[in-house]
C-alpha positions as CSV (number, residue, x, y, z in Angstrom):
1,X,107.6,98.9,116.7
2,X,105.3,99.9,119.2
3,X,103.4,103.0,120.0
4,X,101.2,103.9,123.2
5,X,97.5,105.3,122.8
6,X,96.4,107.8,125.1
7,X,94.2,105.5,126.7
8,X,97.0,103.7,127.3
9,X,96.8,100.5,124.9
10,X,99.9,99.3,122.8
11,X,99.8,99.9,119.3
12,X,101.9,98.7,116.2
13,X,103.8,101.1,114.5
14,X,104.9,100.6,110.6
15,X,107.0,102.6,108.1
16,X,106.9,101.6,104.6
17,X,108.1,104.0,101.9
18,X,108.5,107.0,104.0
19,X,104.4,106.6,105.3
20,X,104.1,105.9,108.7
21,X,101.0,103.7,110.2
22,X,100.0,103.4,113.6
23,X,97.4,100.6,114.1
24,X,95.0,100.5,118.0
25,X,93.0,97.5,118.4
26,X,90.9,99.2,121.3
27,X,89.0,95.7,122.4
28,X,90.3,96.4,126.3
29,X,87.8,99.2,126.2
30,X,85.5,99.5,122.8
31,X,84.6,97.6,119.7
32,X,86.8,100.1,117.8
33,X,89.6,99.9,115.4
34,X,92.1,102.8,114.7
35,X,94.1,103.3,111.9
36,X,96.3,106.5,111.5
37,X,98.4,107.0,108.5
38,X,101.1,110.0,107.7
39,X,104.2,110.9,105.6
40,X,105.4,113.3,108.8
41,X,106.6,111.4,112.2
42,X,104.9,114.7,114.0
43,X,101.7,115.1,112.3
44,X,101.2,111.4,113.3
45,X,101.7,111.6,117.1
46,X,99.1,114.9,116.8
47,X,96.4,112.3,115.3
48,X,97.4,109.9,117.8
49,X,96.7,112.2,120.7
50,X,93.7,113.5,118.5
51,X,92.1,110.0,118.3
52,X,92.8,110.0,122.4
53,X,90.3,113.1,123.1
54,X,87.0,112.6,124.6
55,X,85.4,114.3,121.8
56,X,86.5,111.8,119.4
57,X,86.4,108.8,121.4
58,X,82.6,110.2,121.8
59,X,82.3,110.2,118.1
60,X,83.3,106.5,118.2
61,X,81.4,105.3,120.8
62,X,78.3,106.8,119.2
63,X,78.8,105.1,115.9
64,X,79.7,101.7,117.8
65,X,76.2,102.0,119.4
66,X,73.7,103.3,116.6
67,X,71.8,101.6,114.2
68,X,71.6,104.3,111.7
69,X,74.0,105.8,109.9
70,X,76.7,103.3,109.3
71,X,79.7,105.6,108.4
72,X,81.2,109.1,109.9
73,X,82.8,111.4,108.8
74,X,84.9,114.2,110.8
75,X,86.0,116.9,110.3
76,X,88.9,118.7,111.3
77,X,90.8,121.7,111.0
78,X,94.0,119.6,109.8
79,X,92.9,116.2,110.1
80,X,89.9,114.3,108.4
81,X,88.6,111.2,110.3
82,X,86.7,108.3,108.8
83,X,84.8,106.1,110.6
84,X,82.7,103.2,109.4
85,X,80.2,100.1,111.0
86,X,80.9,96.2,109.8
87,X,78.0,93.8,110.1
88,X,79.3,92.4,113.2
89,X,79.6,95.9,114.9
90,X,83.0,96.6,115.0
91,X,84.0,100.2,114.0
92,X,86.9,101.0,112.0
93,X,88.4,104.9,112.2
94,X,90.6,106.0,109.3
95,X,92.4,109.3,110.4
96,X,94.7,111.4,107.7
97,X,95.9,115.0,107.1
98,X,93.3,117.0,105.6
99,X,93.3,117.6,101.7
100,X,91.0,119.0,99.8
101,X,91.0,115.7,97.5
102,X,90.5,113.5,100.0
103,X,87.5,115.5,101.9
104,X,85.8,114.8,98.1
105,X,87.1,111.3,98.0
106,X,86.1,110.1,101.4
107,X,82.8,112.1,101.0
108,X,81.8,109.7,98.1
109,X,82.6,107.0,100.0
110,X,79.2,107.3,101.3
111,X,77.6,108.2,98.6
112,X,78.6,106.6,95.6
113,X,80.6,103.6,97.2
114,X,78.2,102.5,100.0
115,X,75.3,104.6,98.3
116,X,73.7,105.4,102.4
117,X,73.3,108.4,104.1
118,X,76.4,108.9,106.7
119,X,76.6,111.9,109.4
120,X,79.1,114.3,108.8
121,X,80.4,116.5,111.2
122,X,82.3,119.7,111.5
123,X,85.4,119.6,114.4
124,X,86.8,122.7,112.6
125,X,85.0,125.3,114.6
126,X,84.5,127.4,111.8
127,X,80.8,127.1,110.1
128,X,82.3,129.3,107.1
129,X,85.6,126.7,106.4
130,X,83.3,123.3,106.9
131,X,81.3,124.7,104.5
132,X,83.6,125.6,101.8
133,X,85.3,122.0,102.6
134,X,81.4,120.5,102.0
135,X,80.9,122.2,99.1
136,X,81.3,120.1,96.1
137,X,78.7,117.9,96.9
138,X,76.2,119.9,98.1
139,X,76.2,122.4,95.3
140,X,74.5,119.4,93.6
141,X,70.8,119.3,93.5
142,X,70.8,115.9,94.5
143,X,72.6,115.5,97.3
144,X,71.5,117.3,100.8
145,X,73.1,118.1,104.0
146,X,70.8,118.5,107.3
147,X,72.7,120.7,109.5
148,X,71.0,120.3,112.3
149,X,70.9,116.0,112.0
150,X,74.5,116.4,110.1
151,X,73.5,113.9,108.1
152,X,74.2,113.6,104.2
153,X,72.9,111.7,101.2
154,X,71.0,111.6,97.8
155,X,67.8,113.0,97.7
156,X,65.4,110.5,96.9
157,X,63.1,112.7,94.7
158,X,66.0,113.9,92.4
159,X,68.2,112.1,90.5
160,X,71.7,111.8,89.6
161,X,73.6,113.7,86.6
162,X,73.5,110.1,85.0
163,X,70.3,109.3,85.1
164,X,68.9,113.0,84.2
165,X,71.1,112.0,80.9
166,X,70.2,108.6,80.4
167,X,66.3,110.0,81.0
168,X,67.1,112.9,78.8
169,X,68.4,110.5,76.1
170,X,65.5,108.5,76.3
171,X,63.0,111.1,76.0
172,X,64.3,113.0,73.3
173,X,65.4,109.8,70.8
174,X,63.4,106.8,72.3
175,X,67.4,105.5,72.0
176,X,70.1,104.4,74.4
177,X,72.9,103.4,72.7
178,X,74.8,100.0,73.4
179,X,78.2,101.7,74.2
180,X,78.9,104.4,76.5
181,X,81.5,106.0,77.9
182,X,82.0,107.6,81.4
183,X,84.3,110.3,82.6
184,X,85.1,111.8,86.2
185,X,88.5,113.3,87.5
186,X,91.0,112.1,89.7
187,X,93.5,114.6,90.6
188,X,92.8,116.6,87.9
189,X,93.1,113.6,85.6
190,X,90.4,112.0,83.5
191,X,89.4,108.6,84.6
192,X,87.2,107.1,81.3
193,X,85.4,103.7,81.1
194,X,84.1,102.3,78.1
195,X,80.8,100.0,78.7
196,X,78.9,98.0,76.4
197,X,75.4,96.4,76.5
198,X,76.0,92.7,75.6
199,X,72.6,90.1,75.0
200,X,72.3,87.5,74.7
201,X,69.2,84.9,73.9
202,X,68.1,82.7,76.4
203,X,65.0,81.3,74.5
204,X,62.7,82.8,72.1
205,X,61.2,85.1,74.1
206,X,63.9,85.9,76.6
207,X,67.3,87.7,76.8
208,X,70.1,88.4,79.2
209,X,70.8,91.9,78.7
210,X,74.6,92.8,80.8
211,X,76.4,95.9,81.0
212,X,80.5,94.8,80.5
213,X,83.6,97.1,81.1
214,X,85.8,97.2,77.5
215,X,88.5,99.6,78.7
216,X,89.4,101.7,81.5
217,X,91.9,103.8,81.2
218,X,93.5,107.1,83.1
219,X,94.4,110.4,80.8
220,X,96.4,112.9,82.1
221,X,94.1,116.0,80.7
222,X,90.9,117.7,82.2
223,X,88.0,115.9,81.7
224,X,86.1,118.6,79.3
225,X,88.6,118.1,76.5
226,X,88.8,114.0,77.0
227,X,84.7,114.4,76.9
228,X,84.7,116.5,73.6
229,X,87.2,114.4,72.1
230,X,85.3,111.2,73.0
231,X,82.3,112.8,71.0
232,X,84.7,113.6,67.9
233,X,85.9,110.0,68.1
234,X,82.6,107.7,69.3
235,X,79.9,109.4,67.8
236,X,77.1,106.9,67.9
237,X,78.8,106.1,71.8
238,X,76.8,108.2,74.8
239,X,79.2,110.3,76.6
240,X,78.4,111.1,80.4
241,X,79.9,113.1,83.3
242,X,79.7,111.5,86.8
243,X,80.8,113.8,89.5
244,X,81.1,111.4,92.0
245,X,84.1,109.6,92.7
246,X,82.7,105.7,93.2
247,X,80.2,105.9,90.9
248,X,81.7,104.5,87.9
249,X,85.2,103.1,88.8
250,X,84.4,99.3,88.0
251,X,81.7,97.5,87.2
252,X,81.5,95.8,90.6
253,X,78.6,95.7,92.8
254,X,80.8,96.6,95.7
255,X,82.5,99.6,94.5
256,X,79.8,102.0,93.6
257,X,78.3,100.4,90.4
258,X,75.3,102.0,89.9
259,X,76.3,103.5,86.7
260,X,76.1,100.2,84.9
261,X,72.4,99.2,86.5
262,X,71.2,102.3,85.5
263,X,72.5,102.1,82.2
264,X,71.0,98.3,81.9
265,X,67.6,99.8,83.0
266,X,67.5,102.4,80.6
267,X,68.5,100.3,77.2
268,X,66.5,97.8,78.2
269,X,63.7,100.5,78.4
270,X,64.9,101.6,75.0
271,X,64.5,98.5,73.1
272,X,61.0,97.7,74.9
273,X,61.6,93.8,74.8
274,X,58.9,92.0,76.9
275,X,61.1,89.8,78.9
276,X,64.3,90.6,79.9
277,X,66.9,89.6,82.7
278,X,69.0,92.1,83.9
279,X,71.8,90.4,86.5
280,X,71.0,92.9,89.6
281,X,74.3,95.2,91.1
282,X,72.1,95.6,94.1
């Protein structure tokens, strides 16, 4: 089916188990992609008009001609939009109904997934709201928001929850252990993988030391009592918290693993061998 933009450009529109999707290829007049998805037929013709303003065709425009940041978020009263920069320059704009899950999810897309600084912008017109909506990321000491640049990201001169622990490990028993397991929440349910350091010998005086995924599994409890019941059952294993959705979903390079380098830098920092390879996630 089709569906007309208010710039007047043709769209498609899908319905697959009761979700509709309208898809804009704006090439006529931008480098920008739009792609609206919602389970009501009404709150899907507001985002389409929504994603036909000035002010958000602005928001576009500006990301399809900066350098610096790569990725947008914005902020609405009802409506969260997500806009992010390819290589080849082309923008891509996500736009959903606003829930409080994904304001957190999208967030770490940022900075867990992509690991950059993005600007994040409030459309809500209320300082008090966008704040609120902001605020489980920047209660972290880590992370900071510049109001005036509305630009977040990580804090170069602190470090993550993981690494405090993996530093705080380190310190206090000159010992990382070769299994650990990492816990965040997803809708209130635990997400746990279980990594393990595997070496092997390359020659007498050289290793291969790899963080591997085990098991990843999803419980349906809060992530406290998985975490305590992790320590009753893996004692020897190093249990750790990561607040950030990305950050320790898979092993791979392109979904947020910086878990597992930082848990390769820190054994091998442990065990002190003089020549070691780690296989970079960077």
């Amino acid at each position: 089916m089709k569906i007309l933009h208010p710039l007047g450009i043709e769209g498609e529109l899908s319905i697959t188990n009761s979700e509709y999707a309208a898809r804009f290829d704006l090439s006529p007049v931008s480098l920008g992609h739009i792609l609206i998805m919602s389970e009501n037929n009404e709150s899907l013709y507001h985002m389409v008009s929504l994603s036909g303003t000035n002010e958000f065709l602005g928001e576009m425009e500006s990301l399809i001609k900066t350098q610096f940041p790569l990725m947008s978020l914005l902020v609405y009263e009802d409506t969260l939009a997500l806009g992010t920069k390819s290589k080849t320059g082309r923008v891509m704009f996500g736009l959903r109904e606003y829930t409080d899950w994904l304001m957190v999810e999208w967030m770490d897309q940022g900075l867990s997934k992509f690991r950059v600084p993005f600007k994040l912008v409030d459309k809500t017109g209320n300082p008090e709201l966008f704040s609120s909506r902001i605020q489980p990321r920047t209660e972290l000491d880590w992370i900071h928001y510049n109001e005036r640049l509305q630009i977040i990201g990580k804090r170069k001169d602190v470090p993550c929850s993981a690494e405090r622990a993996l530093a705080f490990q380190l310190e206090q028993t000159g010992f990382i252990p070769n299994e650990l397991y990492t816990v965040f929440d997803y809708m209130g349910k635990a997400v746990v993988l279980n990594m393990y350091i595997d070496r092997k010998p390359q020659s007498e005086t050289k290793e291969i030391i790899q963080c591997k995924l085990r098991e990843k599994k999803i419980i349906e409890r809060p992530i406290y009592t998985v975490s305590e019941q992790l320590r009753t059952d893996h004692p020897k294993a190093l249990i750790l918290h990561e607040p950030l959705t990305f950050c320790n979903t898979s092993l791979d390079k392109n979904a947020g693993a910086c878990l597992p380098n930082l848990y390769e830098e820190y054994y091998a920092a442990s065990i002190a061998t003089p020549d070691i390879d780690m296989p970079s996630l960077n």
